[in-house]
N, C-alpha and C positions, 0 to 999 in steps of 0.2 A: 268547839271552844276557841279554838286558835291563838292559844297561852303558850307560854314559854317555860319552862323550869326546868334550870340548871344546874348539874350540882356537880359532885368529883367523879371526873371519867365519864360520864353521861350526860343527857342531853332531854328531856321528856318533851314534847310538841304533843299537843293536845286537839283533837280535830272533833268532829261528831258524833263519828262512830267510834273511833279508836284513836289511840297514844303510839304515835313515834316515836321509836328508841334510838338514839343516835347513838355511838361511842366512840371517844375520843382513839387516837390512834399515839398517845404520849407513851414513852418510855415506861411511863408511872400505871398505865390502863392494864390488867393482865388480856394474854394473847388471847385466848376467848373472845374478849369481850370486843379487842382490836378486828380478828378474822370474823366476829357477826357483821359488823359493819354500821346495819342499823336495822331494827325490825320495826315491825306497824303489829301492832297486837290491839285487836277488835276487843270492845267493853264483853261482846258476849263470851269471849275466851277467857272472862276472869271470874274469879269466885270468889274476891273480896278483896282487900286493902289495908294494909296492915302500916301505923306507923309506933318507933319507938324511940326512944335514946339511942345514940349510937356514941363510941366510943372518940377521945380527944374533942368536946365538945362537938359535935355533931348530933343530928335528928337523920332515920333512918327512914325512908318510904318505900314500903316493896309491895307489890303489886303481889296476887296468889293466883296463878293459872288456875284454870279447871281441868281434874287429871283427863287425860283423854285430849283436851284439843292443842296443844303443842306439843312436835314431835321432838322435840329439844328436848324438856322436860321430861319427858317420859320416858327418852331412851336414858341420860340422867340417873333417873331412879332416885331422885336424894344424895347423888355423890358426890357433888356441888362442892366447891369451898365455898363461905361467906363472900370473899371477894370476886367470885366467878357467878354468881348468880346476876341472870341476866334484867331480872325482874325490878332487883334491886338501887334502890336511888339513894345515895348517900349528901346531904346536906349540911350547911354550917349551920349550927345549934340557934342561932339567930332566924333562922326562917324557917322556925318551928310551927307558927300560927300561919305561914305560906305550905306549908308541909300539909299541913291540916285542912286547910281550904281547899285545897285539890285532891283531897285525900275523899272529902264530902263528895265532892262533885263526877268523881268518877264513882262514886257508891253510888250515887242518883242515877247511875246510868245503867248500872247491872240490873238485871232482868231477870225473872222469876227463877228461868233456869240456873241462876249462877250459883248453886249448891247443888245441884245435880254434876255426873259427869258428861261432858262432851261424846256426843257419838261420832263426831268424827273433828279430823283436826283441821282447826280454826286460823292456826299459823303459819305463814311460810314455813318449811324446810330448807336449808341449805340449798339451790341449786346444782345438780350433775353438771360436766363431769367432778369427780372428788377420788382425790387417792392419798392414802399415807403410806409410811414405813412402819413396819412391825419390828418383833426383833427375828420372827423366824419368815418373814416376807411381807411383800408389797400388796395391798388391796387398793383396790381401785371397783369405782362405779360409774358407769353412764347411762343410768336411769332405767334400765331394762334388765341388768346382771350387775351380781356382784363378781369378781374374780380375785383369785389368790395367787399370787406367783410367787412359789417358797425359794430362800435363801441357801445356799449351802451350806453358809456357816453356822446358821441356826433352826434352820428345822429340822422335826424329825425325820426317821425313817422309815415311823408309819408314813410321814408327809410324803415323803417323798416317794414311799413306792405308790402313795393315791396319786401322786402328779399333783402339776399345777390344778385348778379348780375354776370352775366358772359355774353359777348359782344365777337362775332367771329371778327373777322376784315372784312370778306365778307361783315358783318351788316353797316360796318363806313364808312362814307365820308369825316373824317377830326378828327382833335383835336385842340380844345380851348384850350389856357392854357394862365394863369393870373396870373403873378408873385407873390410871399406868399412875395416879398416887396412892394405889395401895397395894402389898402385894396378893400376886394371881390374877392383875391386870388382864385383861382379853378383849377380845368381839367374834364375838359367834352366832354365826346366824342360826335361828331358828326352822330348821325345816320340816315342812310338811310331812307327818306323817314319822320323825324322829323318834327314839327314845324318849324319854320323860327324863332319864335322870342319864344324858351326856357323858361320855368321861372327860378324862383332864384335857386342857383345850390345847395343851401341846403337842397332844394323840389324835386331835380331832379334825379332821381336811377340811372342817366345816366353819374353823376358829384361826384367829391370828392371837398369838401372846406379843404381852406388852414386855420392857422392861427399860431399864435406865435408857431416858435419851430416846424410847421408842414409843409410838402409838402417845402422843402426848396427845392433852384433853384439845386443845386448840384444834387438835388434827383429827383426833377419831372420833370424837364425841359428834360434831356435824357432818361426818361422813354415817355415823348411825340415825344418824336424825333425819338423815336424806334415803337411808336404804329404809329406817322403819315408815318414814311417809309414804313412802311408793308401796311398799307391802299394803299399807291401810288404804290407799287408795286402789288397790288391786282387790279387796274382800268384797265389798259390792258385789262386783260381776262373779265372782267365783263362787259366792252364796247364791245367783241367778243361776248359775251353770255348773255344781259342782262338776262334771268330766273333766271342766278345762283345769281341773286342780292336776288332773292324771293324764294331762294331754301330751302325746309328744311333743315337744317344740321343732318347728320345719326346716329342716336339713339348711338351707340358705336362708338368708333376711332377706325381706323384702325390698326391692331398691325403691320403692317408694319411701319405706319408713330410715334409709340409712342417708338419701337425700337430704329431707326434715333432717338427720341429726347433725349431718355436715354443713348443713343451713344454719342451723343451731349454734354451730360451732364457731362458724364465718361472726354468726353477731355478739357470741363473745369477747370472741378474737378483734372486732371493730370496737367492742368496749373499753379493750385495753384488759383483760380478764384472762386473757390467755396471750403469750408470746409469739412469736413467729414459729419459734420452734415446737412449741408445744403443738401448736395449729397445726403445722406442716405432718408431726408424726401423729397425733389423733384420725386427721385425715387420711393419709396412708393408710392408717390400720383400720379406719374402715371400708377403703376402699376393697382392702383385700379378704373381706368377711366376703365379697359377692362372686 
Protein backbone atom coordinates (compact mmCIF):
# COMPACT_ATOMS: atom_id res chain seq x y z
CA UNK A 1 0.00 0.00 0.00
CA UNK A 2 2.76 2.43 1.04
CA UNK A 3 0.29 4.96 3.11
CA UNK A 4 0.92 6.55 6.11
CA UNK A 5 -1.52 6.99 9.26
CA UNK A 6 -0.72 8.62 12.05
CA UNK A 7 -2.21 8.94 15.11
CA UNK A 8 -1.36 9.47 19.26
CA UNK A 9 1.81 7.48 20.07
CA UNK A 10 1.80 5.46 16.96
CA UNK A 11 2.76 5.37 13.62
CA UNK A 12 0.80 2.74 11.08
CA UNK A 13 2.98 2.39 7.47
CA UNK A 14 1.16 0.17 5.41
CA UNK A 15 3.19 -2.16 2.83
CA UNK A 16 1.68 -5.41 0.82
CA UNK A 17 2.01 -7.83 2.98
CA UNK A 18 1.86 -6.19 6.27
CA UNK A 19 1.45 -2.76 8.55
CA UNK A 20 4.41 -1.33 10.45
CA UNK A 21 3.98 -0.25 13.83
CA UNK A 22 6.15 2.41 14.93
CA UNK A 23 5.81 3.94 18.52
CA UNK A 24 6.66 7.12 19.56
CA UNK A 25 9.14 7.28 22.32
CA UNK A 26 7.32 10.70 24.16
CA UNK A 27 7.00 10.98 27.77
CA UNK A 28 3.15 10.65 26.94
CA UNK A 29 3.70 6.78 24.96
CA UNK A 30 3.32 4.14 27.91
CA UNK A 31 6.76 2.21 28.42
CA UNK A 32 5.56 -0.81 26.47
CA UNK A 33 4.71 0.60 23.78
CA UNK A 34 8.16 2.82 23.96
CA UNK A 35 10.62 -0.61 24.68
CA UNK A 36 8.54 -2.42 21.41
CA UNK A 37 9.98 0.05 19.35
CA UNK A 38 8.21 -0.95 16.26
CA UNK A 39 6.83 -4.20 14.97
CA UNK A 40 5.81 -5.34 11.24
CA UNK A 41 2.60 -7.46 11.67
CA UNK A 42 1.75 -9.62 8.30
CA UNK A 43 -2.14 -9.27 7.07
CA UNK A 44 -2.11 -13.13 7.70
CA UNK A 45 -1.43 -12.72 11.49
CA UNK A 46 -4.78 -10.78 11.84
CA UNK A 47 -8.42 -11.85 12.14
CA UNK A 48 -10.14 -8.63 11.61
CA UNK A 49 -10.22 -4.97 12.33
CA UNK A 50 -12.10 -3.26 14.47
CA UNK A 51 -13.08 0.48 14.51
CA UNK A 52 -14.95 2.56 17.10
CA UNK A 53 -15.43 5.91 19.07
CA UNK A 54 -12.95 6.53 21.36
CA UNK A 55 -13.02 8.75 24.16
CA UNK A 56 -12.19 13.08 24.08
CA UNK A 57 -13.28 13.07 20.55
CA UNK A 58 -11.29 10.54 19.05
CA UNK A 59 -11.92 7.38 16.41
CA UNK A 60 -10.23 4.16 17.66
CA UNK A 61 -8.58 1.53 14.91
CA UNK A 62 -7.25 -1.73 16.51
CA UNK A 63 -6.33 -4.26 14.47
CA UNK A 64 -7.42 -8.13 16.24
CA UNK A 65 -4.40 -10.85 16.12
CA UNK A 66 -5.08 -14.33 15.46
CA UNK A 67 -4.70 -16.10 18.89
CA UNK A 68 -1.68 -18.35 18.16
CA UNK A 69 0.39 -16.17 15.80
CA UNK A 70 1.81 -13.34 18.11
CA UNK A 71 3.78 -14.24 20.99
CA UNK A 72 3.19 -10.92 22.61
CA UNK A 73 -0.40 -11.51 22.68
CA UNK A 74 -0.52 -14.72 23.98
CA UNK A 75 1.84 -14.62 26.72
CA UNK A 76 -0.54 -11.31 27.56
CA UNK A 77 -3.64 -13.36 27.88
CA UNK A 78 -6.12 -10.35 27.86
CA UNK A 79 -4.13 -8.47 30.71
CA UNK A 80 -3.41 -5.56 28.56
CA UNK A 81 -4.54 -1.96 29.74
CA UNK A 82 -6.42 -0.23 26.96
CA UNK A 83 -3.44 2.14 26.59
CA UNK A 84 -0.95 -0.74 26.39
CA UNK A 85 -2.44 -2.59 23.51
CA UNK A 86 -0.06 -2.75 20.96
CA UNK A 87 -2.53 -3.39 18.10
CA UNK A 88 -4.25 -0.28 18.90
CA UNK A 89 -4.45 3.07 16.94
CA UNK A 90 -5.87 5.92 18.43
CA UNK A 91 -7.15 9.03 16.13
CA UNK A 92 -8.58 12.49 16.14
CA UNK A 93 -12.32 12.04 15.73
CA UNK A 94 -11.99 13.98 12.42
CA UNK A 95 -10.34 11.21 10.55
CA UNK A 96 -12.98 8.95 11.17
CA UNK A 97 -13.93 8.27 7.21
CA UNK A 98 -9.50 7.86 7.02
CA UNK A 99 -10.09 5.58 9.96
CA UNK A 100 -12.45 3.67 7.77
CA UNK A 101 -10.67 3.55 4.42
CA UNK A 102 -7.85 1.69 5.89
CA UNK A 103 -9.83 -0.21 8.03
CA UNK A 104 -11.44 -1.78 4.34
CA UNK A 105 -8.37 -2.20 2.85
CA UNK A 106 -6.66 -4.20 5.28
CA UNK A 107 -9.96 -6.43 5.60
CA UNK A 108 -9.31 -7.01 1.60
CA UNK A 109 -6.28 -8.43 2.49
CA UNK A 110 -7.10 -11.14 5.19
CA UNK A 111 -7.23 -14.31 3.92
CA UNK A 112 -9.47 -17.23 4.41
CA UNK A 113 -7.53 -18.32 7.33
CA UNK A 114 -8.06 -15.11 9.39
CA UNK A 115 -10.83 -16.69 11.69
CA UNK A 116 -8.95 -19.80 12.27
CA UNK A 117 -6.03 -19.95 14.82
CA UNK A 118 -2.41 -19.42 13.78
CA UNK A 119 -0.32 -22.67 13.91
CA UNK A 120 2.48 -21.10 14.45
CA UNK A 121 3.66 -17.38 15.30
CA UNK A 122 3.59 -14.97 12.67
CA UNK A 123 5.32 -12.13 14.60
CA UNK A 124 8.58 -11.21 15.73
CA UNK A 125 9.22 -11.87 19.46
CA UNK A 126 11.40 -9.61 21.39
CA UNK A 127 14.98 -10.52 20.59
CA UNK A 128 17.53 -12.30 23.38
CA UNK A 129 19.50 -11.41 25.37
CA UNK A 130 16.45 -10.15 27.85
CA UNK A 131 16.52 -9.87 31.68
CA UNK A 132 14.42 -8.10 34.51
CA UNK A 133 14.08 -7.78 38.28
CA UNK A 134 11.65 -9.68 40.21
CA UNK A 135 11.08 -9.03 43.65
CA UNK A 136 12.38 -12.27 44.81
CA UNK A 137 15.20 -12.41 41.82
CA UNK A 138 16.84 -11.67 38.61
CA UNK A 139 15.63 -13.66 35.29
CA UNK A 140 17.45 -13.33 32.40
CA UNK A 141 17.26 -15.29 28.86
CA UNK A 142 19.79 -15.83 26.00
CA UNK A 143 17.68 -17.70 23.65
CA UNK A 144 18.56 -21.15 24.71
CA UNK A 145 17.76 -21.05 28.89
CA UNK A 146 15.92 -19.31 31.04
CA UNK A 147 17.71 -18.69 34.52
CA UNK A 148 16.80 -17.49 37.98
CA UNK A 149 19.15 -15.90 40.18
CA UNK A 150 17.14 -15.42 43.63
CA UNK A 151 17.62 -12.34 46.00
CA UNK A 152 18.28 -12.64 49.66
CA UNK A 153 16.01 -10.25 50.50
CA UNK A 154 13.15 -11.66 48.96
CA UNK A 155 13.10 -15.19 48.15
CA UNK A 156 12.04 -18.06 49.65
CA UNK A 157 13.58 -20.64 51.39
CA UNK A 158 12.23 -23.17 49.43
CA UNK A 159 14.23 -20.88 46.80
CA UNK A 160 16.89 -20.93 48.19
CA UNK A 161 17.58 -24.33 49.30
CA UNK A 162 16.66 -25.25 45.13
CA UNK A 163 19.50 -22.72 44.30
CA UNK A 164 19.68 -20.41 41.78
CA UNK A 165 17.94 -22.05 38.50
CA UNK A 166 18.66 -22.37 34.87
CA UNK A 167 15.69 -23.99 32.54
CA UNK A 168 16.76 -24.97 28.69
CA UNK A 169 13.84 -24.14 26.64
CA UNK A 170 13.87 -28.10 25.28
CA UNK A 171 12.62 -28.52 29.26
CA UNK A 172 9.33 -25.74 28.65
CA UNK A 173 5.87 -26.20 27.43
CA UNK A 174 4.75 -22.72 27.86
CA UNK A 175 4.97 -19.44 30.13
CA UNK A 176 2.49 -18.03 32.57
CA UNK A 177 2.71 -14.70 33.13
CA UNK A 178 0.53 -12.31 35.54
CA UNK A 179 0.50 -8.80 35.15
CA UNK A 180 2.74 -6.96 38.41
CA UNK A 181 -0.81 -4.70 37.77
CA UNK A 182 -2.58 -7.08 39.79
CA UNK A 183 -2.09 -8.81 42.61
CA UNK A 184 -0.12 -12.54 42.55
CA UNK A 185 1.81 -10.98 39.66
CA UNK A 186 4.37 -13.83 38.39
CA UNK A 187 6.14 -15.78 35.51
CA UNK A 188 6.54 -19.17 35.58
CA UNK A 189 7.65 -21.20 33.37
CA UNK A 190 5.91 -24.11 32.23
CA UNK A 191 7.66 -27.40 32.45
CA UNK A 192 7.56 -30.39 30.70
CA UNK A 193 6.24 -33.04 32.33
CA UNK A 194 5.02 -30.49 35.70
CA UNK A 195 2.09 -30.82 37.92
CA UNK A 196 -1.02 -29.50 36.40
CA UNK A 197 -2.01 -27.45 39.25
CA UNK A 198 1.71 -25.77 40.46
CA UNK A 199 1.79 -24.36 43.88
CA UNK A 200 2.27 -20.59 44.92
CA UNK A 201 4.89 -19.22 42.59
CA UNK A 202 6.71 -17.84 45.67
CA UNK A 203 7.30 -21.71 46.53
CA UNK A 204 8.10 -22.47 43.05
CA UNK A 205 12.14 -22.43 41.60
CA UNK A 206 10.28 -22.65 38.47
CA UNK A 207 8.54 -18.81 39.00
CA UNK A 208 9.72 -15.34 39.80
CA UNK A 209 6.91 -12.93 41.94
CA UNK A 210 6.27 -9.69 41.04
CA UNK A 211 5.55 -6.84 43.31
CA UNK A 212 5.67 -2.93 43.72
CA UNK A 213 8.40 -1.47 41.28
CA UNK A 214 9.10 -5.25 40.29
CA UNK A 215 8.66 -7.34 37.03
CA UNK A 216 6.77 -4.27 35.34
CA UNK A 217 4.79 -5.07 32.21
CA UNK A 218 7.49 -3.15 29.98
CA UNK A 219 10.01 -5.61 31.29
CA UNK A 220 8.59 -8.99 31.81
CA UNK A 221 5.82 -9.19 29.39
CA UNK A 222 8.66 -9.23 26.21
CA UNK A 223 10.93 -11.16 28.12
CA UNK A 224 7.80 -13.87 28.18
CA UNK A 225 7.11 -13.24 24.74
CA UNK A 226 10.65 -14.11 23.79
CA UNK A 227 10.93 -17.29 26.15
CA UNK A 228 7.25 -18.40 24.91
CA UNK A 229 8.63 -17.96 21.14
CA UNK A 230 11.57 -19.96 21.43
CA UNK A 231 9.44 -22.87 23.30
CA UNK A 232 7.03 -22.76 20.11
CA UNK A 233 9.55 -22.67 17.92
CA UNK A 234 11.23 -25.72 19.72
CA UNK A 235 7.63 -28.10 19.34
CA UNK A 236 8.32 -28.98 15.74
CA UNK A 237 11.34 -30.89 16.29
CA UNK A 238 10.37 -32.40 19.64
CA UNK A 239 7.07 -33.82 18.09
CA UNK A 240 9.71 -35.26 15.31
CA UNK A 241 11.88 -36.56 18.17
CA UNK A 242 9.98 -36.86 21.20
CA UNK A 243 13.45 -38.48 23.36
CA UNK A 244 15.04 -35.10 22.70
CA UNK A 245 12.10 -33.94 25.26
CA UNK A 246 13.95 -36.36 27.86
CA UNK A 247 17.39 -35.87 26.60
CA UNK A 248 20.30 -34.94 28.68
CA UNK A 249 21.71 -31.69 27.86
CA UNK A 250 25.88 -32.08 27.06
CA UNK A 251 27.84 -31.45 29.97
CA UNK A 252 29.72 -28.40 27.86
CA UNK A 253 28.24 -26.04 24.98
CA UNK A 254 29.35 -26.31 21.94
CA UNK A 255 32.13 -23.76 20.94
CA UNK A 256 30.61 -23.47 17.73
CA UNK A 257 27.26 -22.62 18.93
CA UNK A 258 28.71 -20.01 21.81
CA UNK A 259 30.84 -18.40 18.89
CA UNK A 260 27.46 -17.46 16.86
CA UNK A 261 26.17 -16.20 20.22
CA UNK A 262 29.27 -13.93 20.98
CA UNK A 263 28.90 -13.01 17.22
CA UNK A 264 25.52 -12.25 18.06
CA UNK A 265 26.28 -10.25 20.70
CA UNK A 266 29.25 -8.15 18.82
CA UNK A 267 26.31 -6.96 16.41
CA UNK A 268 24.27 -5.91 19.04
CA UNK A 269 26.63 -4.29 20.72
CA UNK A 270 27.73 -2.44 17.11
CA UNK A 271 23.87 -1.50 17.15
CA UNK A 272 24.28 0.43 19.98
CA UNK A 273 21.63 -2.22 21.84
CA UNK A 274 23.93 -3.35 24.26
CA UNK A 275 26.90 -1.10 26.07
CA UNK A 276 30.37 -1.71 26.41
CA UNK A 277 29.77 -3.02 29.75
CA UNK A 278 27.05 -5.08 29.24
CA UNK A 279 29.08 -6.50 25.97
CA UNK A 280 32.23 -6.92 27.84
CA UNK A 281 30.42 -9.14 30.79
CA UNK A 282 27.91 -11.20 28.62
CA UNK A 283 30.94 -12.09 26.72
CA UNK A 284 33.08 -13.16 29.75
CA UNK A 285 30.22 -15.27 30.98
CA UNK A 286 30.23 -17.03 27.99
CA UNK A 287 33.39 -17.48 27.51
CA UNK A 288 33.54 -19.29 30.82
CA UNK A 289 30.49 -21.82 29.92
CA UNK A 290 33.55 -23.73 27.70
Amino acid sequence: MGDVLAGFHAVWEFDTDSVLIRFERGIRTPKLLQALGERRIPYEALAAVEQAPGKHGTVVLRAVPRPGADPLTDAADGQLKEGCDPYRLVLPAERELLAEYYAERIRAELGPAAGEPAERHLVAAPVPPLSFKAYDGKASFDGRAVSFRWFWTGASSAKWKAGDQRFGVDELTGVDWRSPDALGGHLRLVRRGAPARPGAADQDPAAVVFGMGYGLVHESLPFAAAVLAAVRAKAPALARDPARAHAVPAARPDPGAVADRIRHLGELHDAGLLTDEEFTAKKAQLLAEL
